[in-house]
N, C-alpha and C positions, 0 to 999 in steps of 0.2 A: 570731765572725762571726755574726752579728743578721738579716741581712737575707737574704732568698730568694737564692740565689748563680744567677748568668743558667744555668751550665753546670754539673755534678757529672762528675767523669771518676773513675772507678773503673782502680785497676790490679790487675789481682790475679796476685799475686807466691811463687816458693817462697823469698825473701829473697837471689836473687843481688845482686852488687853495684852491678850495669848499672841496677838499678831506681831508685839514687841519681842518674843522671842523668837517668832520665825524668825526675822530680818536678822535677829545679832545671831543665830544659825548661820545667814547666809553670809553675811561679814565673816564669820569664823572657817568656813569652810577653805578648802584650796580653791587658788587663782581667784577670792572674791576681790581683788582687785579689778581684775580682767572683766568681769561683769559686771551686767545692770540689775539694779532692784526698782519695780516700777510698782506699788501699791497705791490700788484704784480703792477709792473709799472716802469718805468721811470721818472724823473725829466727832464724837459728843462729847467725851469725857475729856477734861480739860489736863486732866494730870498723865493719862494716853497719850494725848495731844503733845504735851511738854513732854515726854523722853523722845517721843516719837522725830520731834523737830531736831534735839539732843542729837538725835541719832542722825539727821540729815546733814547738819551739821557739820559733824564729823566723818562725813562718811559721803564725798561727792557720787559714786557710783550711785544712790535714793533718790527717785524719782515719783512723786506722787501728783497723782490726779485724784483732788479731791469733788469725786461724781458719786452720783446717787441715783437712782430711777427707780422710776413708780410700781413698775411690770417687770419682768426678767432681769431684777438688778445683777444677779452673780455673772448673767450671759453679757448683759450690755458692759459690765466691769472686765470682765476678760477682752470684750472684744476692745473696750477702750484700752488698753495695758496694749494690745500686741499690735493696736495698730500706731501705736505711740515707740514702741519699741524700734531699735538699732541693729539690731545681729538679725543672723540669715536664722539661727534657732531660737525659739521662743519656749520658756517651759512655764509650767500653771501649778500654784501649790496654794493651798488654803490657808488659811490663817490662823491653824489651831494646829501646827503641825511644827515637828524640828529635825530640819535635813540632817543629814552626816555630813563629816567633814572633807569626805570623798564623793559625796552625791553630785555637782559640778560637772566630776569627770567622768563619771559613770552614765550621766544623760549623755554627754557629747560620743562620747563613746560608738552606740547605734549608728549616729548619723554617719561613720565612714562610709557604708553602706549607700550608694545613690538610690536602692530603691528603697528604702528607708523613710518613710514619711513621717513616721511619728512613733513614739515610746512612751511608756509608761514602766513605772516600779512602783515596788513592793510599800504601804502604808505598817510600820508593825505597830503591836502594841508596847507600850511604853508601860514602866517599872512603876513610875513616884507619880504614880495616881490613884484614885479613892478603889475599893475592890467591887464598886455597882459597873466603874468606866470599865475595868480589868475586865470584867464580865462582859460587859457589850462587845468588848473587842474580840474575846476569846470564840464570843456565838460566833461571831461573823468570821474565824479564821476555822473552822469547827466544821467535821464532814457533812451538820445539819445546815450548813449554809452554801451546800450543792458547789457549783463552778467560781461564786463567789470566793470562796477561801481563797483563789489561789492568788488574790490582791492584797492579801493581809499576809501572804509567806515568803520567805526569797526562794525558797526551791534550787533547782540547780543553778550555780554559779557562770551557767553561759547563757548568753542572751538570745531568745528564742522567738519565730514569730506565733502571734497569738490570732485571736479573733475579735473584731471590736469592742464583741461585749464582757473581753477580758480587763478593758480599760479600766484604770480605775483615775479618777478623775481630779484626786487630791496630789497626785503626785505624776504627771504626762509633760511632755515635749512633744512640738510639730516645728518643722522647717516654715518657715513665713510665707514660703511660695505658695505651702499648701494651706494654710491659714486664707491666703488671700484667691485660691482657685475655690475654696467650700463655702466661702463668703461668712468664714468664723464662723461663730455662736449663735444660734439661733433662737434669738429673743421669744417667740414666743413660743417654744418649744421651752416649757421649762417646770419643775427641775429634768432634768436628764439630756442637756442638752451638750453635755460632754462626750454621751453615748451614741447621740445621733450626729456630732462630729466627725465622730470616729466610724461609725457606719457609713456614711457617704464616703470621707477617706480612704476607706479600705474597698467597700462592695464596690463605688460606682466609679470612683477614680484609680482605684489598682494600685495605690500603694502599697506600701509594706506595714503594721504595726507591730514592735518585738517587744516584749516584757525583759525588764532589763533588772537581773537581781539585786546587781548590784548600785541600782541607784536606792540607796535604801534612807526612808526621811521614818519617823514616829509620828502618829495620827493621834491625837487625842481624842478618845472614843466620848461618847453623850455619859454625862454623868448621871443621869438618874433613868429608872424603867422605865417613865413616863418619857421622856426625852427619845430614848431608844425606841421605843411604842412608833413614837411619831416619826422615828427615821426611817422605820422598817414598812413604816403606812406609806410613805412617801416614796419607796423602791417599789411595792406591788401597784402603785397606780402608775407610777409612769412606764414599767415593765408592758401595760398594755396599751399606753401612748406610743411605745417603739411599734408593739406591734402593729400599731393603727398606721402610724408614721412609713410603712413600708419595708422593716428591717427586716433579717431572716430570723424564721420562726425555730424558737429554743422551748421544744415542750415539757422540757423537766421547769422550764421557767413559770408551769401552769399548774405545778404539784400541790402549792399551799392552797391554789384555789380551790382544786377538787377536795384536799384535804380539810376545806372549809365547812363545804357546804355537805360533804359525808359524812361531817359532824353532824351537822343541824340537821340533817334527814333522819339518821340513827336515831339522836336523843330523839326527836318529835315522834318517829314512830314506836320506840320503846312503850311510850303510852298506851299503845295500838295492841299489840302484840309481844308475847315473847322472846319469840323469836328474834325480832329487833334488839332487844335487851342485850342480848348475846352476842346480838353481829355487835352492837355497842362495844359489848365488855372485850372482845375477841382485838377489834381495831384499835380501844384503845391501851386495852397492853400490847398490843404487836407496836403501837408507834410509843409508848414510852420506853420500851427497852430498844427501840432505838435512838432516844434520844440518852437514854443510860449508857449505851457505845458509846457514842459522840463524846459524852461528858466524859466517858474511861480514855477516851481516847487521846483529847486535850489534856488530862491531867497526866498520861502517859508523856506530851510533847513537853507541858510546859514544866514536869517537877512540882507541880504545885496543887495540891489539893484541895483548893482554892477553886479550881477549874472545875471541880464535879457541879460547884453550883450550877453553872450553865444548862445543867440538867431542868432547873426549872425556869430558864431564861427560853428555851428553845420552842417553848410550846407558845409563849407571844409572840417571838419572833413569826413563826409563821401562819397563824393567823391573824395578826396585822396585818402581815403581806397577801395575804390570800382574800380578808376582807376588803383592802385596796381593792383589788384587784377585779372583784365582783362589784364592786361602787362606780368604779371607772370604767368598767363593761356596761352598767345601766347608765350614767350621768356623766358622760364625758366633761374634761373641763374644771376639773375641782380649783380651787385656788390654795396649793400647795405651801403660798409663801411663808419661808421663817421668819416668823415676829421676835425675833431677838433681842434680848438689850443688852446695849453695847459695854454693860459691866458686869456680863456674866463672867464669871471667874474661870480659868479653864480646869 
């Protein structure tokens, strides 16, 4: 491949096998000619490995750097991908994910725009998966998941600017200039150093970021509660690393906390007094009918009543995150990293 490729999409991968169908996504899409596919990662599994080659193969636009690193691998992987890349736009998608066949044109799309620095779209939830993954995805698209939802929705069909921390990280594009004026991915800044990307891009350099609906790819959400436990632990600690980090303060972003520890005061005083009992029983049915909306609500969008489960998905959801949240306020520094093996199944 000769010629400036219009797009470079970096995956950076720990060699699951899910990452076999992102790439024949991206071959299938329009003008995947015209682009590069640059997957930063490693192979373990050797039968991975073998379609994976298959696929380069046939396929000159595939470009791999097979790296790995000790500390910050998802950050150091991106930043290897874009500094390795060709095109003036670079876009970042994860490896458990399957673009459209239109998503190509739909990132390039923003950047007519010069003040345009960077885009992101929509992750949805996807069909022909187990109904615990349906679930995770549904909390997270779900009014009980505050400003988040609106990463997991296309919403209106024009593309609109947003606020950093509307990013969502599985599916963005940046122009390379700005790639190389923020000095990328910030290795030890991690996980969430997709967020504090996007915050220096936007607060301290003045670009633009637009949520672009119609770049639309499927995320494959954590198959098990426990999986999901530990994604939603990993969103309220670094929620308070942004904050530490210097970002602007989002205090609905502080909700699960208070709602954490409102808990453990009530039940402990219950023993105490009465009156406790009550404020108890008062707060927790004011917060389960509203997690009862939430779950009426989703099953209203998605048709499927299926969705009311979420009803009992929403109350880990955000005490995970609010317990994060008070760990990372006492003991900064946790070691966040995914111990994954590289033949989990998607």
């Amino acid at each position: 491949m000769n010629e400036k490729p219009i797009l470079s999409v970096v995956i950076p991968t720990v060699g699951r096998p899910m990452v076999l169908r992102a790439v024949e996504s991206l071959l299938t899409a329009n003008r995947s000619s015209e682009m590069e596919i640059i997957v930063a990662g490693s192979f373990t599994d050797q039968v991975v490995a073998g379609k994976f080659d298959e696929l380069m193969k046939n396929n000159p636009q595939i470009i791999h750097l097979p790296v790995s690193f000790p500390r910050g691998d998802s950050s150091e992987k991106k930043n290897a991908g874009w500094r390795a890349s060709r095109s003036d736009i670079v876009a970042f998608i994860d490896d458990d994910v399957v673009v459209g066949r239109d998503w190509p044109e739909a990132v390039l799309e923003p950047f007519l725009q010069n003040s345009v620095g960077l885009m992101s779209g929509p992750g949805l939830v996807p069909r022909d998966i187990s109904l615990m993954s349906r679930l995770a995805g549904w909390t997270l698209a779900s009014r009980a998941a505050g400003y988040v939802q609106e990463r997991y929705l296309t919403g209106s069909s024009a593309p609109r600017p947003v606020k950093w921390s509307r990013l969502i990280g599985c599916n963005m594009a940046y122009r390379r200039n700005v790639l190389e004026e923020i000095g990328g991915f910030d290795p030890k800044f991690w996980p969430g150093e997709e967020m504090l990307a996007a915050f220096i891009a936007t607060a301290r350099k003045g670009y633009s970021l637009v949520f672009q609906p119609k770049a639309v790819l499927h995320h494959y959400p954590r198959t098990s509660y426990w999986l999901f436990l530990k994604q939603m632990f990993g969103y309220g600690a670094t929620r308070i690393r942004l904050i530490r980090a210097g970002t602007d303060f989002e205090p609905l972003t502080l909700i699960p906390m208070f709602l954490f520890i409102t808990l453990i005061i009530l039940a402990v005083a219950s023993f105490i007094a009465n009156i406790f009992l009550t404020a108890l029983l008062v707060f927790t049915t004011l917060y389960l009918s509203f997690s009862a909306w939430c779950a009426c609500l989703k099953w209203h969008d998605e048709r499927d009543p299926g969705a009311l489960l979420i009803f009992f998905i929403i109350p880990g959801m955000h005490l995970s995150y609010g317990l994060a949240e008070w760990i990372e306020l006492i003991r900064p520094g946790m070691d966040l990293s995914v111990k994954q093996s590289a033949h989990e199944k998607p």
